[in-house]
Gaussian input, Z-matrix of N, CA and C with variables (Angstrom, degrees):
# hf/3-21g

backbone

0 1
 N
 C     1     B1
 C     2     B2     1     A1
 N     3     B3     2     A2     1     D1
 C     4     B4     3     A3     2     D2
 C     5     B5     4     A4     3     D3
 N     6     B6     5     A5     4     D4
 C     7     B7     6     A6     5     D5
 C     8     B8     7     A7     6     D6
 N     9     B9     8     A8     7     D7
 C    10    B10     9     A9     8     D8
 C    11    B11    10    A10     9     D9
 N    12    B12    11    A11    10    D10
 C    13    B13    12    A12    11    D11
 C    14    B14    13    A13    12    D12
 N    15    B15    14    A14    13    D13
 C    16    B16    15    A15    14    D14
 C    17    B17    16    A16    15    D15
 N    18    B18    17    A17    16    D16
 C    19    B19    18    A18    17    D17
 C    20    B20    19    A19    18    D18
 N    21    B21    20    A20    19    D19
 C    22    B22    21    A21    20    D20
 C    23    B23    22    A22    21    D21
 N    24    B24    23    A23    22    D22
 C    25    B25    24    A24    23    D23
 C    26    B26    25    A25    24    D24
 N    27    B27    26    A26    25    D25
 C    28    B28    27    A27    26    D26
 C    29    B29    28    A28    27    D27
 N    30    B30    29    A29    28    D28
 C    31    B31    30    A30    29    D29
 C    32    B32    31    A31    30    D30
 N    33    B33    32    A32    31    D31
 C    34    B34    33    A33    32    D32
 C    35    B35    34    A34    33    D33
 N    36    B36    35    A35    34    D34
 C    37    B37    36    A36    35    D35
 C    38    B38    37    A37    36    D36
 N    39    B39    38    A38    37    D37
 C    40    B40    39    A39    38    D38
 C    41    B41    40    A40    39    D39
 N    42    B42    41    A41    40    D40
 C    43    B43    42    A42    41    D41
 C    44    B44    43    A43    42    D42
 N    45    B45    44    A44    43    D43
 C    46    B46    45    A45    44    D44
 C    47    B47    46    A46    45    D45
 N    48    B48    47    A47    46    D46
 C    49    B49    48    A48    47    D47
 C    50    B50    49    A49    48    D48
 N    51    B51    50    A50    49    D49
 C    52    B52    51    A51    50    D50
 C    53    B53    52    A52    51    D51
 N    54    B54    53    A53    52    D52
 C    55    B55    54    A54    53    D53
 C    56    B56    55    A55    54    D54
 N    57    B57    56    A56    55    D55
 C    58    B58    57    A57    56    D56
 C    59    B59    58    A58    57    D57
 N    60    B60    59    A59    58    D58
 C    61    B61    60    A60    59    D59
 C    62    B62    61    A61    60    D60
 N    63    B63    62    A62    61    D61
 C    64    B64    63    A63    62    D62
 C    65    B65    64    A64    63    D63
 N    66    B66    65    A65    64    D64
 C    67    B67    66    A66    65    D65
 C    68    B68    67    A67    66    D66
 N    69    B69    68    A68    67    D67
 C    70    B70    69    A69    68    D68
 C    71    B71    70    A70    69    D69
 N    72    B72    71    A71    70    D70
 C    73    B73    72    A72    71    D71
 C    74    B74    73    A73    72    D72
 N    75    B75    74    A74    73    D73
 C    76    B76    75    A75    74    D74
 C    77    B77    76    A76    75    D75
 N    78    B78    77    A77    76    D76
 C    79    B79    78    A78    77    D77
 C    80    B80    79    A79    78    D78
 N    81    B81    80    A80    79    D79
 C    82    B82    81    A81    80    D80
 C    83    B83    82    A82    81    D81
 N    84    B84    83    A83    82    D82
 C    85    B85    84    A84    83    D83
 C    86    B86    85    A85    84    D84
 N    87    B87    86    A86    85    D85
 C    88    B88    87    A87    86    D86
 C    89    B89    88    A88    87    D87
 N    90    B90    89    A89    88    D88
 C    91    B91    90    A90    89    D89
 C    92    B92    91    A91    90    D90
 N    93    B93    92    A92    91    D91
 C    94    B94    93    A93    92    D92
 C    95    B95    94    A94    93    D93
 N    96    B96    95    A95    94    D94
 C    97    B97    96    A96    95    D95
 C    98    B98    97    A97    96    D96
 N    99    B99    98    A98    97    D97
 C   100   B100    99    A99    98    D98
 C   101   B101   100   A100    99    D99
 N   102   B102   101   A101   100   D100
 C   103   B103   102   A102   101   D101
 C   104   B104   103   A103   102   D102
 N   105   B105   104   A104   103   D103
 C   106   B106   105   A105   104   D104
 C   107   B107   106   A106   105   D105
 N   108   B108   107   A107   106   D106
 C   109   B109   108   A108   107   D107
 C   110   B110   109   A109   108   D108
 N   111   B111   110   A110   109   D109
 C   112   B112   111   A111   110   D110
 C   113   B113   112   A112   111   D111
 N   114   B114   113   A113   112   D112
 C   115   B115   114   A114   113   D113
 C   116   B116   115   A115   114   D114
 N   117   B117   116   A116   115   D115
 C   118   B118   117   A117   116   D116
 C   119   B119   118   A118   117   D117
 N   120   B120   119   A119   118   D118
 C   121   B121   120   A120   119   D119
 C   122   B122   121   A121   120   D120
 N   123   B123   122   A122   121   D121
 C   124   B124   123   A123   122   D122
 C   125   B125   124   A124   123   D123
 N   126   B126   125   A125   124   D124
 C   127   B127   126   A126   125   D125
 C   128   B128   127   A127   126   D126
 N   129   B129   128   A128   127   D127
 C   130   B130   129   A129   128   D128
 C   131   B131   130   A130   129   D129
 N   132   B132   131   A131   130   D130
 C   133   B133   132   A132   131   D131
 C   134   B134   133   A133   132   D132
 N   135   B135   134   A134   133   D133
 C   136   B136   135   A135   134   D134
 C   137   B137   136   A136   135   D135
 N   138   B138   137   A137   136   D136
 C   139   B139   138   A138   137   D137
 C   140   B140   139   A139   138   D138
 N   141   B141   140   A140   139   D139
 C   142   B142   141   A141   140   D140
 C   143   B143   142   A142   141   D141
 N   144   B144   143   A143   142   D142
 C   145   B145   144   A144   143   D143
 C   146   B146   145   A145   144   D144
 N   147   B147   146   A146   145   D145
 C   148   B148   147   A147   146   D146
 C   149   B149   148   A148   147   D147
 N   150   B150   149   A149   148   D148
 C   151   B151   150   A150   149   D149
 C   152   B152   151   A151   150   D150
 N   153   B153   152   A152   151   D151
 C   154   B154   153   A153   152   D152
 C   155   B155   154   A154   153   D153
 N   156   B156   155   A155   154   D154
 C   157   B157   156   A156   155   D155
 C   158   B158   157   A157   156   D156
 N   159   B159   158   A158   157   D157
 C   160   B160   159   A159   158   D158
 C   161   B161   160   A160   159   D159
 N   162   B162   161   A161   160   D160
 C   163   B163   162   A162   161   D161
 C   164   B164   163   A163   162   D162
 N   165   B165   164   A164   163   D163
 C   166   B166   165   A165   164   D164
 C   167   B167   166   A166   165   D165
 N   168   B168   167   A167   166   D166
 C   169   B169   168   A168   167   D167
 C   170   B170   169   A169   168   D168
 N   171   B171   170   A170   169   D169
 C   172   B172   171   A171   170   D170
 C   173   B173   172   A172   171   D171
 N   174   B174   173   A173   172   D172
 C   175   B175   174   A174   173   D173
 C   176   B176   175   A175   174   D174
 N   177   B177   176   A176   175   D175
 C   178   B178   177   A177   176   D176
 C   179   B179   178   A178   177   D177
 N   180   B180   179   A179   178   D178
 C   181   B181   180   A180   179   D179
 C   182   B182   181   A181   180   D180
 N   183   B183   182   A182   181   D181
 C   184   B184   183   A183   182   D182
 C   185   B185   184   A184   183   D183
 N   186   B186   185   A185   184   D184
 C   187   B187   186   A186   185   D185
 C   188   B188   187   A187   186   D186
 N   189   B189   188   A188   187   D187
 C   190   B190   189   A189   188   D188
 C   191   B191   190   A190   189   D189
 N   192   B192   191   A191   190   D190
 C   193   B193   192   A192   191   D191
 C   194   B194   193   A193   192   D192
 N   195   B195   194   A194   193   D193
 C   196   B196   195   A195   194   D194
 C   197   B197   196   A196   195   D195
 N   198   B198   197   A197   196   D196
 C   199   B199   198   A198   197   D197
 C   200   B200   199   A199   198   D198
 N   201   B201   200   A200   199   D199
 C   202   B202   201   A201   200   D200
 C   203   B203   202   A202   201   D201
 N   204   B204   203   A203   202   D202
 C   205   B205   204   A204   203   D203
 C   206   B206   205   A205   204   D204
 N   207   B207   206   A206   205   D205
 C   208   B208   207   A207   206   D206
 C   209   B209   208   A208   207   D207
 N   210   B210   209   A209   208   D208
 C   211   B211   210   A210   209   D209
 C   212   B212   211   A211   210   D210
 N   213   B213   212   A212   211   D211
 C   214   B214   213   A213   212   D212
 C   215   B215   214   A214   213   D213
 N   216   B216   215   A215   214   D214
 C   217   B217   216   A216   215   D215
 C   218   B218   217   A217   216   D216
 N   219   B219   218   A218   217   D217
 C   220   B220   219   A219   218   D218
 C   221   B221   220   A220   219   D219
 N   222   B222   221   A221   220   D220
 C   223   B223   222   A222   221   D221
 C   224   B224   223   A223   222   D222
 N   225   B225   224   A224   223   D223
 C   226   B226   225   A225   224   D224
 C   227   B227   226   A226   225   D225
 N   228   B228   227   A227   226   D226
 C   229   B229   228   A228   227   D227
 C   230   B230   229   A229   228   D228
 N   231   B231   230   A230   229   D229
 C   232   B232   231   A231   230   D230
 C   233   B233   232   A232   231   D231
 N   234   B234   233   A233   232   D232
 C   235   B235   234   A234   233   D233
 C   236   B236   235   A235   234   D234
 N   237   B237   236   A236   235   D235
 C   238   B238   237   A237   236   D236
 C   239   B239   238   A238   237   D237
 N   240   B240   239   A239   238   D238
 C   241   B241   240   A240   239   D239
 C   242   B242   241   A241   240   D240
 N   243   B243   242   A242   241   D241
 C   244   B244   243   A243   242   D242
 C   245   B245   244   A244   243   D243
 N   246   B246   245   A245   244   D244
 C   247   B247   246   A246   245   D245
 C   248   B248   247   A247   246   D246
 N   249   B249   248   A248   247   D247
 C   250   B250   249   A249   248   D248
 C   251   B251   250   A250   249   D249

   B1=1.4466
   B2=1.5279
   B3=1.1901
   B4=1.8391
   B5=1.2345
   B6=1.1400
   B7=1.4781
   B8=1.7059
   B9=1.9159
   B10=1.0908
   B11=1.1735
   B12=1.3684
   B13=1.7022
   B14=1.9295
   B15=1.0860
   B16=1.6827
   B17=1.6841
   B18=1.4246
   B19=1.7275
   B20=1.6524
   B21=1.4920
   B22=1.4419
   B23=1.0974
   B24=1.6481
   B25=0.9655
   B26=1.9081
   B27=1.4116
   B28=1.6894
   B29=1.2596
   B30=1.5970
   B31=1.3026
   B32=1.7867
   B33=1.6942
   B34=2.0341
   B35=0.9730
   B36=1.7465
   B37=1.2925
   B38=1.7880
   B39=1.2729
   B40=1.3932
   B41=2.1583
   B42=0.4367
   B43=1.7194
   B44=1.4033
   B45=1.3453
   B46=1.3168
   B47=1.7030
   B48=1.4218
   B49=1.5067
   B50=2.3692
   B51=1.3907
   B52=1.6120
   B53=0.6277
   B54=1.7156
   B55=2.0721
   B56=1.9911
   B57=1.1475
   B58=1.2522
   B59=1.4505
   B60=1.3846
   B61=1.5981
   B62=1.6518
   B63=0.9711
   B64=1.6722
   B65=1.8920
   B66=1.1472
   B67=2.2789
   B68=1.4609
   B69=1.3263
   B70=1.5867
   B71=1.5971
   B72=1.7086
   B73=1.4655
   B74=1.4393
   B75=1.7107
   B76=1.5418
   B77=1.2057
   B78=1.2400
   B79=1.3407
   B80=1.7067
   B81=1.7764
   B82=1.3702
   B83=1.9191
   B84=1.9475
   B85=0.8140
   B86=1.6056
   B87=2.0550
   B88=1.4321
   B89=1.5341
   B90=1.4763
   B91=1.2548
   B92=1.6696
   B93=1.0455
   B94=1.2551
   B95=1.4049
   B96=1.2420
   B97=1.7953
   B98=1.7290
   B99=1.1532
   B100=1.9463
   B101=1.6355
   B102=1.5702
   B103=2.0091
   B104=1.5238
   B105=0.9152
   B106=1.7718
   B107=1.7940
   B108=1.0434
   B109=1.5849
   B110=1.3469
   B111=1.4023
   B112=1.6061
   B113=1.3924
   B114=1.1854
   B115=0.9044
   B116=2.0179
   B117=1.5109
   B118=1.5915
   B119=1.6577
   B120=1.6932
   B121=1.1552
   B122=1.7392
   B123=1.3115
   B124=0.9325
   B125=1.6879
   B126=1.2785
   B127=1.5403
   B128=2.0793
   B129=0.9244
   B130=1.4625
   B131=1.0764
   B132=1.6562
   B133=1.4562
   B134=2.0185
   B135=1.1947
   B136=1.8335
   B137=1.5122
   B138=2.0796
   B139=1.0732
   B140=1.4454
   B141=1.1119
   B142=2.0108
   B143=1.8982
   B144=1.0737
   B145=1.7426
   B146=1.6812
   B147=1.7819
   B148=1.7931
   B149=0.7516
   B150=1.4763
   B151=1.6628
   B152=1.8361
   B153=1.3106
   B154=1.3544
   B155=1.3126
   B156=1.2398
   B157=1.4509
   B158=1.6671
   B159=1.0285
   B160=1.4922
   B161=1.8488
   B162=1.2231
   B163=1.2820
   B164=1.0920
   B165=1.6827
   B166=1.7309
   B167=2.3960
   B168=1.2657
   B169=1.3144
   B170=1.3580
   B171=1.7431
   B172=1.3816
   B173=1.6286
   B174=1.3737
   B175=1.5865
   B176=1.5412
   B177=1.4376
   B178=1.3722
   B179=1.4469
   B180=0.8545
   B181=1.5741
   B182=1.4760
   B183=1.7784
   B184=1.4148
   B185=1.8074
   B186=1.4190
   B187=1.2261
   B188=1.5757
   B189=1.2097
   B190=1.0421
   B191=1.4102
   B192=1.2092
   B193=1.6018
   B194=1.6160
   B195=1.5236
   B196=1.6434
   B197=1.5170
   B198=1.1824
   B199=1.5896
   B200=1.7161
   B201=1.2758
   B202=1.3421
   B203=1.5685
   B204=1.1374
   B205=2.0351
   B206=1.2481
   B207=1.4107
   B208=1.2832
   B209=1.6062
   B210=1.4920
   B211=1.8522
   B212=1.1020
   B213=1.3918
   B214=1.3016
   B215=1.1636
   B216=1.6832
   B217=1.5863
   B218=1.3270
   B219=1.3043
   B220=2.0042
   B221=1.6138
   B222=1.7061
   B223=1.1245
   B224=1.8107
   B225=1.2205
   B226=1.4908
   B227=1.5438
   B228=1.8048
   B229=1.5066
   B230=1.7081
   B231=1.6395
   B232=1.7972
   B233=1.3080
   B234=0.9376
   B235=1.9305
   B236=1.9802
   B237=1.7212
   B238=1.3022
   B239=1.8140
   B240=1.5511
   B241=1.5003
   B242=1.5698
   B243=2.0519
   B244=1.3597
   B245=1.3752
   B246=1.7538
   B247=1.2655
   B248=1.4267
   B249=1.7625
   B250=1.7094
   B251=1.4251
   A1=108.07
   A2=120.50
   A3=135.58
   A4=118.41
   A5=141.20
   A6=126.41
   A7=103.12
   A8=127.26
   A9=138.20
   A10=91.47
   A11=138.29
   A12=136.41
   A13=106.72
   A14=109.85
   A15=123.09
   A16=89.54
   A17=109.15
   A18=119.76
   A19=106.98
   A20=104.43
   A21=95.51
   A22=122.06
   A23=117.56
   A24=126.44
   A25=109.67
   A26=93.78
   A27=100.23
   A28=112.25
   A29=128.03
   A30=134.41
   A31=113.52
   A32=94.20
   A33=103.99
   A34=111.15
   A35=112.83
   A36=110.77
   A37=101.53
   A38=122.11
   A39=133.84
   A40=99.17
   A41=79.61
   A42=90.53
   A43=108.51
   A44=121.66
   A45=135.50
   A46=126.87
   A47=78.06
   A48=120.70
   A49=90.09
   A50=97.16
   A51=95.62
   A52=143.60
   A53=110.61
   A54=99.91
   A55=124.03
   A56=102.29
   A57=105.47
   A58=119.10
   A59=111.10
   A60=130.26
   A61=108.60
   A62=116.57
   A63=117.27
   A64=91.42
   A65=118.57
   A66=118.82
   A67=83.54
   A68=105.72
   A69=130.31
   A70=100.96
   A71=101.80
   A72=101.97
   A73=109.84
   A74=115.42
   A75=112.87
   A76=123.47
   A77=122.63
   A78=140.57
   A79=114.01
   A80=92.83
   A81=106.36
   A82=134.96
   A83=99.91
   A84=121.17
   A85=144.56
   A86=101.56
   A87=101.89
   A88=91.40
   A89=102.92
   A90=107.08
   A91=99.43
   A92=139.86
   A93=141.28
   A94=155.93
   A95=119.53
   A96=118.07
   A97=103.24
   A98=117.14
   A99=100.14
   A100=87.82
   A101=96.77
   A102=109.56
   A103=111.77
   A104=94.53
   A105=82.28
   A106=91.00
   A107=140.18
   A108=146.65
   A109=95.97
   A110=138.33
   A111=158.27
   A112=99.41
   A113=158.58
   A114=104.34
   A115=140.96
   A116=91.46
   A117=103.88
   A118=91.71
   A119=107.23
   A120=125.91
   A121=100.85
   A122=114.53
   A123=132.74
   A124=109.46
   A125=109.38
   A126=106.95
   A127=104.88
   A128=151.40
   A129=139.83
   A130=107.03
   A131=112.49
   A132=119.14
   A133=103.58
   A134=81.09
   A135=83.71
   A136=84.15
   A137=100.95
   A138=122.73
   A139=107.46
   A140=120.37
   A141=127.19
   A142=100.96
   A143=100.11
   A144=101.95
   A145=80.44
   A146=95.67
   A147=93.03
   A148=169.28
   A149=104.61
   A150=134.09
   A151=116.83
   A152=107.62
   A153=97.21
   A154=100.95
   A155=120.80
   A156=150.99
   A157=119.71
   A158=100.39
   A159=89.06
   A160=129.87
   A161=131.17
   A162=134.42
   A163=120.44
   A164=108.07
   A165=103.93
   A166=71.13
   A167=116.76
   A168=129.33
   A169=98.35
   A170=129.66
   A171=136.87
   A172=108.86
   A173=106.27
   A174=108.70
   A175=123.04
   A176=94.88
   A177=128.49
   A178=122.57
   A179=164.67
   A180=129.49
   A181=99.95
   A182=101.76
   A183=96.99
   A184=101.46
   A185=118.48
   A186=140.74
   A187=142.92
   A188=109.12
   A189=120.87
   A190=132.48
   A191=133.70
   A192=141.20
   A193=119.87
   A194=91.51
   A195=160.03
   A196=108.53
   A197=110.27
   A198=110.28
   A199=110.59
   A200=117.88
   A201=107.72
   A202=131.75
   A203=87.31
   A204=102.58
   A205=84.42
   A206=101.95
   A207=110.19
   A208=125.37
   A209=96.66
   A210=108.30
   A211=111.76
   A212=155.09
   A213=163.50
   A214=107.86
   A215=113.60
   A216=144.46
   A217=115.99
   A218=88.82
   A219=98.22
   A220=84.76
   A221=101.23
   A222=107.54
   A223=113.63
   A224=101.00
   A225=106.28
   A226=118.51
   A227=103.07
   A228=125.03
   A229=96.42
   A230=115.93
   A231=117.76
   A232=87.32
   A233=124.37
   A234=143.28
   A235=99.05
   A236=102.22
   A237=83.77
   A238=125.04
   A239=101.07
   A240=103.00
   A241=143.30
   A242=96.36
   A243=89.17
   A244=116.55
   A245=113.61
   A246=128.39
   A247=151.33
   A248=100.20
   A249=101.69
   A250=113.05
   D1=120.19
   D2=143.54
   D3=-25.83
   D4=120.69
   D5=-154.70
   D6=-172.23
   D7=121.33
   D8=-158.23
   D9=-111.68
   D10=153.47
   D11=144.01
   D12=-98.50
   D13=111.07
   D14=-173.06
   D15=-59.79
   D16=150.03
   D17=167.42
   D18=-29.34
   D19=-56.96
   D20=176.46
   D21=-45.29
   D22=-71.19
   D23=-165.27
   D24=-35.09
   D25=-57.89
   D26=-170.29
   D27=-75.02
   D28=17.96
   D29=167.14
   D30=-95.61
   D31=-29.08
   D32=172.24
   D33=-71.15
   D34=-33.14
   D35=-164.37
   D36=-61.05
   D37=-45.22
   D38=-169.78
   D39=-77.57
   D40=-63.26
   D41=173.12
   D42=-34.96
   D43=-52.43
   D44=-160.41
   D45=-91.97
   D46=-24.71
   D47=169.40
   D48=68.83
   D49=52.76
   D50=156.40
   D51=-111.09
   D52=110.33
   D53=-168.87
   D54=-36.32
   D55=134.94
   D56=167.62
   D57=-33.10
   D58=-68.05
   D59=179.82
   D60=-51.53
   D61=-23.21
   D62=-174.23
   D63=-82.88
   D64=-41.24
   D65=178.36
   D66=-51.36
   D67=-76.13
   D68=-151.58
   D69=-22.38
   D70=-50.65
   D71=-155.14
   D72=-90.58
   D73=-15.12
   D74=162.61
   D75=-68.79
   D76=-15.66
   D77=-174.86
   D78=-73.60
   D79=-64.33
   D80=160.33
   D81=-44.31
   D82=-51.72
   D83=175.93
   D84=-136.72
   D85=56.66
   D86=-145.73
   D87=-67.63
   D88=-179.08
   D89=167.90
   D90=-124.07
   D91=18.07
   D92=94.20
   D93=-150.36
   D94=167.06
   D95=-155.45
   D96=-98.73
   D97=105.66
   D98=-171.91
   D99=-126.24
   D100=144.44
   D101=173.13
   D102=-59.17
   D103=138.54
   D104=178.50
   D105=-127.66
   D106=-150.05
   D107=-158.95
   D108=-77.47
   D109=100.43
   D110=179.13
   D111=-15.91
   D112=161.97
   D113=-43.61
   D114=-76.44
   D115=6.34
   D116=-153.44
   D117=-101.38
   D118=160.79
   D119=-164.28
   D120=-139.06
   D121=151.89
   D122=-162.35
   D123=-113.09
   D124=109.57
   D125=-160.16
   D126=-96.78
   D127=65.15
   D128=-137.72
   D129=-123.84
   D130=146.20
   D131=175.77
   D132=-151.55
   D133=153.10
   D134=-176.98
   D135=-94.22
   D136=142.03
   D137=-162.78
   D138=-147.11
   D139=142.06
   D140=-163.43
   D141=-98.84
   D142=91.50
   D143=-168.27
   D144=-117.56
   D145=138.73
   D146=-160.53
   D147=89.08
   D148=-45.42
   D149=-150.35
   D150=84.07
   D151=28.32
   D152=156.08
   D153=-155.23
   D154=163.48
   D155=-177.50
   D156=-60.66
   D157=57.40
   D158=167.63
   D159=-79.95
   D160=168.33
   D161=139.54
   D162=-85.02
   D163=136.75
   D164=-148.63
   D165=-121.70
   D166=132.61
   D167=-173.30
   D168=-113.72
   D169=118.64
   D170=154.82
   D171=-111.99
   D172=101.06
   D173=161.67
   D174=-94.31
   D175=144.11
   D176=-143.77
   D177=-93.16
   D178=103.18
   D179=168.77
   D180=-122.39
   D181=114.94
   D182=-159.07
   D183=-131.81
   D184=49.66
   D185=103.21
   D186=-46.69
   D187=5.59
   D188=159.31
   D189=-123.17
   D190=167.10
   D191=-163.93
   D192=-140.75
   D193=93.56
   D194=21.02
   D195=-85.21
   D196=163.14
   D197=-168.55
   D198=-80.47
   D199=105.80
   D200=176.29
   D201=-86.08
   D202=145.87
   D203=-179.21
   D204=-67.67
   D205=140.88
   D206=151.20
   D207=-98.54
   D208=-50.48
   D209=176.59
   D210=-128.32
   D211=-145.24
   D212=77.26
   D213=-139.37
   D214=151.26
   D215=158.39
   D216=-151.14
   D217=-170.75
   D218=-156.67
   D219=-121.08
   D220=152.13
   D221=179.48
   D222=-161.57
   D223=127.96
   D224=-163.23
   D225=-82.75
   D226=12.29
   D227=-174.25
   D228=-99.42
   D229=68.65
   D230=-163.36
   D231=-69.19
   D232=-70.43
   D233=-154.72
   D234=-52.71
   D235=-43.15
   D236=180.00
   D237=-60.29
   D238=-34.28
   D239=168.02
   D240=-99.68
   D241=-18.20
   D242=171.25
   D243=-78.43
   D244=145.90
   D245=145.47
   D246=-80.45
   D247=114.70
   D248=-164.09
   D249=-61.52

């Protein structure tokens, strides 16, 4: 997949302090894809930042060409977003 990080996006990345390569590879290889507000999609995978378990969240809006990030962060609320 073709894939942009918007100003924002590449401002969390620094903000948030998330390696690049950790988006890259949810992107590549989430372990899962959930709708989030039409048009954007929610790309997510639980990720070991530290030594603890976070969910690392890349939203999507991939109606466009290349598909742009819109946001992402990590969030230790898994259960509130992953889907069984």
């Amino acid at each position: 997949m073709n894939f942009r990080f918007s100003k924002h996006a590449e401002n969390e990345l620094v903000l948030r302090q998330i390696p690049r390569e950790f988006a890259e590879r949810v992107l590549r290889e989430p372990q899962q894809i959930v709708l989030e507000r039409p048009p954007k999609k929610a790309y997510q995978s639980k990720v070991d930042l530290g030594g603890k378990i976070f969910l690392l969240r890349v939203i999507v809006d991939d109606t466009t060409k290349p598909v742009t990030i819109v946001t992402l962060y990590r969030t230790k609320k898994i259960n509130k977003y992953w889907k069984p």
